[in-house]
Structures are given as C-alpha cells and as structure tokens.
BADRENKOL-635060 format. One record per residue (C-alpha): residue in one letter; y, z, x. Coordinates in steps of 0.1 Angstrom, whole numbers, plus 2048, in hexadecimal, padded with zeros to 3 digits. Example, Ala and Ser with C-alpha at 12.3 -4.5 7.8 and 13.67 -1.06 7.14 Angstrom:
BEGIN
a7D384E87B/s7F5847889/
This chain:
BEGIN
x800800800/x81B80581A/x8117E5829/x8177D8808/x83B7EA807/x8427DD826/x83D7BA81B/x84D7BF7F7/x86E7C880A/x86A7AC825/x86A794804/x8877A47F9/x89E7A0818/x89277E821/x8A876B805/x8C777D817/x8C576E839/x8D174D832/x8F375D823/x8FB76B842/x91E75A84E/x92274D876/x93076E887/x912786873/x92679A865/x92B791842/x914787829/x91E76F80B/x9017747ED/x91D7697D6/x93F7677C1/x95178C7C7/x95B79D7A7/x95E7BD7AF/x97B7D37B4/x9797D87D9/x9847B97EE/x96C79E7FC/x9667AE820/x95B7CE810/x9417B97FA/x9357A1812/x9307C5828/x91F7D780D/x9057B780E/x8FF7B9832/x8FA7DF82E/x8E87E480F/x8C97D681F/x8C77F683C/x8BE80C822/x89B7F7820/x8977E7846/x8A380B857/x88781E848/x8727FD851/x87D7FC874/x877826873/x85181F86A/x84B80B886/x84C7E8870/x8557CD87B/x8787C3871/x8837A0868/x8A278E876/x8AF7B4881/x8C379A89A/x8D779287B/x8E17B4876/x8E97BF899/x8FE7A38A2/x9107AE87D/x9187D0891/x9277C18A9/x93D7AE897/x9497BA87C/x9527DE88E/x9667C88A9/x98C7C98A0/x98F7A68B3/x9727998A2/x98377E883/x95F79186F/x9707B2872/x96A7C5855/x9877D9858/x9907FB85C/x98981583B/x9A0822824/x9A283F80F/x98483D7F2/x97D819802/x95B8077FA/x957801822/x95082581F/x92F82280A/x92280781E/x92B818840/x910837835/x8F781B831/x8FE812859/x8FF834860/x8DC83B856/x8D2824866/x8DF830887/x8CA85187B/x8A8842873/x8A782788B/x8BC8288A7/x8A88168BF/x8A87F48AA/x8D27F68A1/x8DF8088B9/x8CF8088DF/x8CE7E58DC/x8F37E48D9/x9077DD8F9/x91F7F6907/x9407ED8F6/x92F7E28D7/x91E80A8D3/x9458128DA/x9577FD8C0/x93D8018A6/x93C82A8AC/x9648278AC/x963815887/x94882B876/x95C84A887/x97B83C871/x96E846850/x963869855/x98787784A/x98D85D82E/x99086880E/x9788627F7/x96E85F7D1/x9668857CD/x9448827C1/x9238737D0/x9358677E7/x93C87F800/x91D87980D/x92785981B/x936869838/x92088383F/x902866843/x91F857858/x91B87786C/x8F4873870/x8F5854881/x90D859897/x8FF87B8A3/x8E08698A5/x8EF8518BF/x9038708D3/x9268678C2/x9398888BF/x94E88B8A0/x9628AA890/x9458BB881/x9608C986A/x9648AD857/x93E8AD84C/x93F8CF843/x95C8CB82D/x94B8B181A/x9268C4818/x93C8DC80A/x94A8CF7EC/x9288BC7E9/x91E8E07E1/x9358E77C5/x9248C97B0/x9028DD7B1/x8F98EB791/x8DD8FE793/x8B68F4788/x8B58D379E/x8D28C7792/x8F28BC79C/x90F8A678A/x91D88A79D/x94489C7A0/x9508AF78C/x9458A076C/x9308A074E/x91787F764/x8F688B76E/x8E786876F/x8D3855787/x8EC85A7A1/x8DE88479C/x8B98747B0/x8C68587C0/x8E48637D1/x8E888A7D0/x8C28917D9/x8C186E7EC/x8D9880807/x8D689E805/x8B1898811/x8BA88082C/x8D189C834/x8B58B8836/x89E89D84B/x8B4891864/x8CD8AD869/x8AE8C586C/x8C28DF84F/x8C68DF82E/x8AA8F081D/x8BB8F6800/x8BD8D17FA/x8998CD7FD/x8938EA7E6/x8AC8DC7C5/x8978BB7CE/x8778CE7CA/x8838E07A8/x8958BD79B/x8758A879E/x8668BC783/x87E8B276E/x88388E779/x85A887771/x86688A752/x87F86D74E/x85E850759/x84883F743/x823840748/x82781B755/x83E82176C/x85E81775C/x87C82E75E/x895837741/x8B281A74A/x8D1838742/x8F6833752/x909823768/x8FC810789/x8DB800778/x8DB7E478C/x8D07F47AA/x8AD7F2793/x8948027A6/x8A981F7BB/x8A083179A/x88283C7AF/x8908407D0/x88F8687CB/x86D8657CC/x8688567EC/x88586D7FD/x86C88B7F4/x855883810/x86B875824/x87D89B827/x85D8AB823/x85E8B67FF/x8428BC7EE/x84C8C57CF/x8318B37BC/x80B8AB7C7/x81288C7E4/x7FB8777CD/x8108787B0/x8358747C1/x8228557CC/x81784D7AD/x83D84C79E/x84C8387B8/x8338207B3/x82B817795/x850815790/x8507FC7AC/x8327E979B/x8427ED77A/x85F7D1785/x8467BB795/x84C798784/x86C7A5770/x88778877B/x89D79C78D/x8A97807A6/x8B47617A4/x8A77417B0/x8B07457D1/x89E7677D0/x8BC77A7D3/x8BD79F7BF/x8D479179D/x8EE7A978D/x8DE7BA770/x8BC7CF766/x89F7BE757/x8B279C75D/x8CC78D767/x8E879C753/x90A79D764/x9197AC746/x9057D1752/x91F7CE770/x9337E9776/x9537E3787/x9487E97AA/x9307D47A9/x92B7B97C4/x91579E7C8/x9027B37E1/x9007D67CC/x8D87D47C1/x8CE7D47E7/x8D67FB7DE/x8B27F67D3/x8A57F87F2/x8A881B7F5/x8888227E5/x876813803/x87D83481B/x85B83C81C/x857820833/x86483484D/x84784C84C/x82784685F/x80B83A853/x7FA859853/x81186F840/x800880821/x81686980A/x80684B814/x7E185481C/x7E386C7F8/x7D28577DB/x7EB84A7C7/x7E98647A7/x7F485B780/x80F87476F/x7FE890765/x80289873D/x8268A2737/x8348B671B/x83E89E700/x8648A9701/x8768B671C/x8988C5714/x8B08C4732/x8D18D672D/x8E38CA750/x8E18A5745/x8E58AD720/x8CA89F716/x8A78A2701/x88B886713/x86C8806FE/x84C870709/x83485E6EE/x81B8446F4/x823844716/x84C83A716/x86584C716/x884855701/x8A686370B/x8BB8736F2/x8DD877700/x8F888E6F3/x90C89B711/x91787F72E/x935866729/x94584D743/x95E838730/x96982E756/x94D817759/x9497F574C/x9367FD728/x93582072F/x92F82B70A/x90C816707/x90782372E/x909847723/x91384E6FF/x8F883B6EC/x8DF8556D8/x8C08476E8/x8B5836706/x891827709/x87D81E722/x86C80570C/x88D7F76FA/x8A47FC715/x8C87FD705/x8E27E26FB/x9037D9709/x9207CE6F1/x92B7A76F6/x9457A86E4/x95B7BC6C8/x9517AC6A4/x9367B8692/x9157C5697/x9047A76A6/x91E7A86C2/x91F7CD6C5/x8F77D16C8/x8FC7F66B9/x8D77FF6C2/x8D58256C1/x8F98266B3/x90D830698/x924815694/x94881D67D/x95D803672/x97C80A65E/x9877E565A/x9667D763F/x94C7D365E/x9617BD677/x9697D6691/x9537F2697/x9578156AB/x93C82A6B8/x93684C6D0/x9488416F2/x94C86A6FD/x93A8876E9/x9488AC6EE/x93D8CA6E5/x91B8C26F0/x8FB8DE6E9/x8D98DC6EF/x8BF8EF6D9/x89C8EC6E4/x8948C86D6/x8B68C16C7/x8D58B66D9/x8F68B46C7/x9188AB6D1/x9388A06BA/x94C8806BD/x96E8776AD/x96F84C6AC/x99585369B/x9A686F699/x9A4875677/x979873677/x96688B687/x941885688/x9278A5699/x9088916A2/x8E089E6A3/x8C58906B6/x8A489D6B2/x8868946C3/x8648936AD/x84F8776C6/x84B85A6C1/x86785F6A2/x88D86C6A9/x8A187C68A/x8CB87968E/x8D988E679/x901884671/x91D89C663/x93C88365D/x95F891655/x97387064A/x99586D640/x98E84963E/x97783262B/x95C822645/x944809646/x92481965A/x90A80566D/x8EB818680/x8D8809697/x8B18106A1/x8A98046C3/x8A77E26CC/x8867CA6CE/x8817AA6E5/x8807926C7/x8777716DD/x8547706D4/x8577766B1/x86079569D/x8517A6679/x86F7B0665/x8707C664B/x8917D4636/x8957E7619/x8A7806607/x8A981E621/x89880E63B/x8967F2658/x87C7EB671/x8707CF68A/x84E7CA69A/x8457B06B8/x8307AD6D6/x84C7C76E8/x84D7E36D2/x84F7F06B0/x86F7FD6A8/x881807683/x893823671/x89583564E/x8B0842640/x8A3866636/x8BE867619/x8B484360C/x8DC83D60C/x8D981F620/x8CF80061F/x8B87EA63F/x8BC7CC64E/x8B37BE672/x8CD7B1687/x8C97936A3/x8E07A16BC/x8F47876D4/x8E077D6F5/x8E478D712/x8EC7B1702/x8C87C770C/x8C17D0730/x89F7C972B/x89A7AE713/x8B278F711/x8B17886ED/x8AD7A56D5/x8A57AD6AE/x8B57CD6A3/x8AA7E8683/x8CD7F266F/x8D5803657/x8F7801645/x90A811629/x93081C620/x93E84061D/x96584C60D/x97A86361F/x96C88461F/x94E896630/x92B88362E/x90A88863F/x8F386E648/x8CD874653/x8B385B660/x89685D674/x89183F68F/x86D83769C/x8678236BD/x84381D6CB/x82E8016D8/x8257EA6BD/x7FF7ED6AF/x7EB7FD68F/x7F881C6A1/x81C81969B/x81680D67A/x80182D671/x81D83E684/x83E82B673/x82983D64D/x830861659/x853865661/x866885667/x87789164A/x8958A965E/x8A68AC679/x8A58D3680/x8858D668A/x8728DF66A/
C-alpha cells in the first residue's frame, strides 16, 4: 500500500511539470482569480506540491523532477532573479506558501536544501527569514511561521525564537478544550480544526521534539473526528476550503507521523484510506490531469475567494505518511474497518448533532456561520449536510430551482421570486440529539429552529414570529437525477428515489403541499445535476410553527420500509 501511495502522488504531480515557466520558479496551471496577485498564485502552485514530495523524499522515495523544484528555490528567493516572488507583506498569501517550503526544509533537507549552492542557501534563508514578523490573519494561520521556523532550524538558520513563541502563543488561546480548537476567534470549527490546527501542531510536536499537549488534543479529537466518516470512506463535505478534497483526511496520517496513537494503528489506517479510495475515479481533474476547482467535480462556483488555480495541491497533505518507514506499525498494521459507532454523536464545540445510518453520515448544523466566504450560508448554515447528498450551492437569486434550497427553509416575502434563508444562526444550544439556534431573515421575523436526529429520519421543528406574509419553501436533500429519478408528491409530502439515494420529506402537520424541484446544473458538490423534495405553503403575519420530518438513505426495499415509519416529533418522544 505505501508503494501504491507513492505512486498515487507521483500521478498527481506529473501533470504539473509541464507548467513550470523558464526560470522554475513559477508555475502557471491557469487563469488567476483569486484575491492575491499572480506571483503569490503561481507560488502557491510551485509550493502546494511539498506537502506531498517532502514526505516522499523523507521516506526515502524517489522523487520526480525534484530539479524543477530546486532550481524554483533559487530563483524565486533571488531579488535579482526577474522570477522573484517578492518580499511578504502583512497577512500576505506568500506567507501560506512559504510554511509549505519551510517543511520542507524540516523533513527533507538533504534533497532541497544541501543541494543548494552557498549563496543560494543564503538568499533563500534571507527570504523565508522575511515573513517570521509579518502579520498575519489571526487564525490558522499563525502557524505558517512557526513551520517557517522548522525549516530553517533544521538547516542551522538562527532566527528570534521570540517571534515563534509569540505566535504558539496565541495559537493557544484558540484551544477549546475536548480536542477542539476554533480556527480564531470564531464560531468555525470546520475542516481547518484537523487539517490545519492538528495538522501543525503535530508537525510541531514531531520536529520541534515538544509539544505534547498537541499530541494529546490530537489523541482526544480523533474520537470525535471518527465520527464525521462514512463507512465507505467518504467524509461529510461541511465549510469552507472543499476543494482541497482529500486533506479532509490528512489528520489521520499526521497521527503517526507524530506518534499518536490515539486509535488502534489499523483503523487510523483504515480512515485515511478508504477516504483516499473513496475519490478513486471521481473527476477531479481536468483533461490535462490537473487537480480542477471544486469537490466531486469540476465546480468553480465552490471557489472561495482565495482560491487559485493551484489551491487543491493542499491535498497533498494527506500523503505525510510517506515519510515514515516502511516498517512503522501504520504501514505493516492490517488495514482495519471503523468499528460500530454510536448512531449519533452530539458535539457541542462545532455545534453540531452527526448521525450515522446505513453506513453515511449526516451533519445537522446549528452553530457555525462565515458570511466572509463565497456561499458561506450553504458552507455552514444549511440544517443538514450529507455525506451521501453532499449540499447545493445557489446559482443564482430567483426562485427555488436557482436557489437549490436542499436542507433549507427558504422565505420569500415578494410571491416566491426572491427567497431568504439561515445565513448566521445565534443563540445556538445543543440538547443531547437536538441542536437549535434562532435566525432573523428581516428584522421584523424571527424564526428559533430544531434539528433532531432520529437515523436515517431528521425532524425540524420551526417556531416563526412574522410580521410579514411569506411564501415558504423546504427543501429535503438533493438526489443525482441523471439516471433517472421516481417522483412522488402529495398533501404533506415529497420524495425522490434513484440509483444515488432515496431522499423525501413529510410535513408532520399536513399543512403543506410536495413537489420535486430540478435544481440548475452545476449547484451540488457531488452530483452535477440534481432532483430536489419541497414542500411549500404560505403563512400571515403572526407566529406559526412548521414540523416535518426529512428521511435520507440509500435507495432499496429498505428505504421504502423505512420512508413508512417516520418520526412523529421533534423533542425526542
């Protein structure tokens, strides 16, 4: 198998060789939208790719075209150099992509540094010493310099050890207790919680030789990240940053890469890899084999701002195990399924209830918000994420079909044209199963939300305080519809049934009437065309509650035993 991984990543890098430009040290993969310049871009692409071929090179692989990358160092650290990449500012994206050279430096110094000339080791050391007293976004990443500070202590730079300190330091004011950290001071514990804070802070514990209390929250958050992977492998796609795909399981390689063993070897192995199987054969490049913008596709509208052509090389982080030897209990453990998990796992520091039936997973979300972010109120505000449906993405502001409310309440005060839905819930409390949180679309309407998870079902409970008339429109999760889909609408209820899933809801009141939706193309992570269970109704000004019960399982005599027997509350009786 790490043969296999080796091979895998060596597929994966190939397709960015011939983008390299003449000097090395910039790397085109394509058009630039992002809001950091082009040098910072075409950096991040000749960077991104360390965070596989360092661990690589680490393991005693063999690395391809590392020539590439070292004559890159050389160049684009040399002021006179017309590849310079430029000197870093304050919160600058050269920043990010200098931690990335950085741990390099740590891992592997033998393949990109020693076989650097003298003034080349000097002007390269000079540049990465540059950004260890910018400021920076005061989240995640402060531990962009501190990696800085790895490789360059690796090498036998000195540096003001002050300046690390500083930044470990407010690092630990973002630690919350139980595993988990928020990324700044903010309501996000998202992927970034794994995949950055734990990412570093065990790189940190390995290579600095300290930080045990990093590899202790690791060993206490894995128990809870088990909980957020389907039995296939598949990963609850939640928040910002999703196309860097397959990073969602870089935690669990950084685990034995520190040391950790929080979990039996065999099944941390097991999670990293089936997730990696799981997006075997999912087109997630383009014909030129290049990593695309998006999830399950191609799907530039997922982008958030900052990303850059070469942003899904973050990827490649899940590949550290490379770097350990052949004979380290990750790799000669047999790989072991997930053992049986409670069917609902209620985890206050995300603000969140995750539920487990027929082998996926559900997230129902009441506490995180990043209206920031490009589409951050389907990122994080939706009531349900799945890692069979995925979610849906707006494109564009009339009606339903280009909303793609799936696991929405959609309001529209205008007869159905323009709709509003949860973009920031407050008030936010988690009861055993339950997770509520109130939202106000206008001023004037106030609407206190509960989820309740009863697997493979989910009952939303609505309290709406209007001092408006409003169209209402609530969605059930959305279903590939490309090879065909059994629809079914009535009084009270909507439901859709193909090859991907079996998905529907019931009004619990009977107040509402079904339909089933084609949303635009283009709108769900996973699936590029979608069929999506409604229901839809009016209320007057005043208060109102609204009650249904919304069932998502893999399609079969199963579900439709399954779809019979709903849930008839929300409060847990």
């Amino acid at each position: 198998m790490r043969d296999q991984l080796q091979s895998s990543l060596r597929r994966l890098v190939d397709p960015v060789v011939p983008c390299f430009s003449a000097g090395r040290a910039r790397v085109r993969l394509g058009v630039n939208t992002a809001i950091h310049d082009d040098t910072a871009a075409e950096l991040e692409s000749f960077a991104r790719p360390l965070w596989g071929l360092a661990p690589l090179a680490a393991g005693k692989g063999e690395v391809p075209h590392v020539e590439l990358w070292l004559r890159g160092l050389a160049a684009g650290s040399d002021p006179g150099h017309p590849e310079y990449w430029g000197e870093p500012g304050d919160r600058d994206q050269r920043i990010v992509e200098m931690a990335a050279i950085g741990f390099a430096l740590a891992v592997a110094p033998e393949w990109f540094w020693d076989q650097l000339s003298g003034p080349e080791r000097d002007r390269l050391a000079r540049w990465l010493l540059s950004a260890l007293p910018r400021e920076t976004a005061d989240n995640n990443w402060h531990f962009f310099p501190v990696l800085i500070g790895l490789g360059l202590d690796r090498v036998g730079v000195a540096f003001d050890r002050e300046l690390i300190t500083a930044r470990l330091d407010r690092l630990e004011t973002f630690w919350l207790g139980d595993g988990w950290y928020s990324d700044g001071a903010t309501e996000r514990r998202d992927y970034y919680v794994p995949w950055a804070m734990h990412f570093y802070g065990l790189l940190y514990a390995r290579l600095a030789g300290d930080g045990d209390r990093f590899r202790e929250r690791a060993a206490r958050f894995a128990h809870d990240f088990r909980h957020w992977f389907a039995d296939d492998g598949a990963a609850v796609p939640y928040g910002r940053s999703l196309t860097y795909r397959w990073a969602q399981a870089a935690f669990w390689g950084a685990l034995p890469f520190a040391g950790v063993e929080a979990l039996p070897w065999g099944e941390v192995k097991g999670y990293l890899l089936r997730h990696l199987q799981w997006w075997q054969g999912r087109p997630v490049t383009g014909p030129d084999g290049l990593l695309s913008i998006g999830y399950g596709y191609p799907q530039p509208a997922l982008a958030e701002q900052y990303n850059a052509p070469g942003s899904p090389y973050w990827s490649l982080k899940a590949f550290l195990p490379l770097a350990l030897p052949a004979d380290h209990p990750f790799w000669t453990a047999a790989e072991q399924p997930a053992p049986p998990l409670p069917t609902v796992s209620s985890q206050p520091h995300a603000g969140a209830v995750l539920m487990r039936a027929d082998g996926d997973v559900t997230l129902l979300a009441g506490r995180q918000h990043h209206p920031w972010v490009r589409h951050g109120a389907a990122k994080y505000a939706k009531f349900a994420y799945s890692t069979r449906f995925g979610f849906s993405l707006p494109n564009g502001a009339l009606g339903p079909a280009q909303g793609a409310y799936d696991s929405m309440l959609a309001l529209s005060d205008d007869g159905g044209t323009h709709y509003r839905v949860r973009e920031e819930p407050a008030g936010w409390h988690l009861m055993g199963n339950t997770v509520l949180s109130t939202w106000w679309p206008w001023p004037d309407v106030e609407i206190t939300t509960w989820l309740t998870a009863a697997p493979p079902w989910h009952v939303r409970r609505h309290r709406i305080r209007s001092g408006r008339a409003l169209h209402t429109a609530e969605g059930a999760f959305a279903v590939d519809r490309d090879p065909g889909v059994n629809r079914k609408t009535g009084a009270g209820y909507a439901r859709a049934s193909a090859a991907a899933g079996f998905t529907g809801l019931r009004d619990l009141d009977g107040l509402r009437r079904g339909e089933v939706i084609d949303c635009l193309p283009g709108t769900n992570v996973l699936a590029r065309r979608t069929a999506l269970p409604m229901l839809t109704g009016h209320i007057p000004p005043g208060e109102h509650w609204l009650r249904c019960a919304v069932f998502g399982a893999p399609a079969g005599p199963g579900a439709e035993a399954a779809w019979r027997q709903p849930p008839t509350t929300g409060d847990g009786t």
